[in-house]
N, C-alpha and C positions, 0 to 999 in steps of 0.2 A: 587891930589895925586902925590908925586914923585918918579920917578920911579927909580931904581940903574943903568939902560940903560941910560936916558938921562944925567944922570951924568960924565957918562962912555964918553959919543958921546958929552960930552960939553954941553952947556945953551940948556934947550928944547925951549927956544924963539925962539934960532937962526937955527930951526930944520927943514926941509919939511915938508909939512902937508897937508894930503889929506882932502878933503873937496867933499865928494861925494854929488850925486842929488841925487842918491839911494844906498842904500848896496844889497838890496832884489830885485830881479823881480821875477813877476808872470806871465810865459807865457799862464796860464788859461789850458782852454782844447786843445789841439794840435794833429793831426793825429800822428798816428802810420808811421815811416818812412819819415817825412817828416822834417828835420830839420830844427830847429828857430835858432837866434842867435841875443842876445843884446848884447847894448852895455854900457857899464856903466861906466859912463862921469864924470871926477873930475875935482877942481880947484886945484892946487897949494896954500893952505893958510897960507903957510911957509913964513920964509924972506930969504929961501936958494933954488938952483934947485932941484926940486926932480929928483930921480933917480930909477926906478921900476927895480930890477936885479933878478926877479925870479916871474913868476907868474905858480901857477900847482892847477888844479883841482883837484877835488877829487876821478875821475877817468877816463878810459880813453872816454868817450862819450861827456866830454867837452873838446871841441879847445878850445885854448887861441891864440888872438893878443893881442899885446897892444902898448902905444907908448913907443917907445926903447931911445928916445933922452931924455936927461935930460928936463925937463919942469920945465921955469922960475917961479917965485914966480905972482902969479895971473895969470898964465895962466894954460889952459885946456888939458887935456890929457882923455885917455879912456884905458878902459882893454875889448875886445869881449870875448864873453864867445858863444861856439857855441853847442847846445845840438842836438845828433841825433834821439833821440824819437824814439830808436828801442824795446826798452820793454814797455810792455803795464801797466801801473800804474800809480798812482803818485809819483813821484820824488822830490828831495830837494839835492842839489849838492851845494855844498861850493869850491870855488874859492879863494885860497890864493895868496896873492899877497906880494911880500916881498921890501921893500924899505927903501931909507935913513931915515924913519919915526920916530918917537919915538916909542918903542913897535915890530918896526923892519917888523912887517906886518899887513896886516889887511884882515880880512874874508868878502868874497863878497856873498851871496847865489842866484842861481837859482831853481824856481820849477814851477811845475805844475803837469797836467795828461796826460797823452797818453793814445790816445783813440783809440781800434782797429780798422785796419780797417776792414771796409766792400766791402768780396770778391764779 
């Protein structure tokens, strides 16, 4: 399908492109208070550097890192997502991440449950 952005941005061949190991993690059941944090690990499968200029959760209990330097074509970069596990449920939090990409960005999810703790 083509899209009226990679026309816009030139040949989507000559585009970055991320190449994730996962879009979703499942931190499972996790304590109440006790914070996880993945990391979720791409390749570069563009023939241009990619460049990540904006990553924002979907609220404020996920930190983001991620790598800030342009990452060549076949090489590896990461976006962390850090969850604090202070409400007791399960959760589903989407991770945007914005870049020289075709599409412009792309949604990453974390979930699980938090489980109370035992005073």
């Amino acid at each position: 399908a083509k899209s009226q952005v990679a026309t816009e941005a030139g040949d989507p061949s000559s585009m970055a492109k991320f190449k994730w190991e996962a879009k979703v993690h499942d931190f499972g059941k996790i304590d109440q208070g006790k914070p996880v944090t993945h990391e979720f690990l791409f390749t570069n499968a563009g023939s241009t550097p990619l460049v990540i200029s904006n990553v924002r959760g979907s609220c404020g209990c996920t930190v983001t890192d991620y790598t800030k330097e342009p990452i060549a074509p076949g090489k590896t970069g990461f976006v962390k997502a850090i969850f604090n596990a202070s409400a007791v449920g399960a959760f589903n939090k989407s991770i945007r991440v914005t870049a020289n990409v075709e599409g412009a960005n792309e949604t990453l999810f974390i979930k699980g449950e938090v489980l109370k703790k035992n005073l």
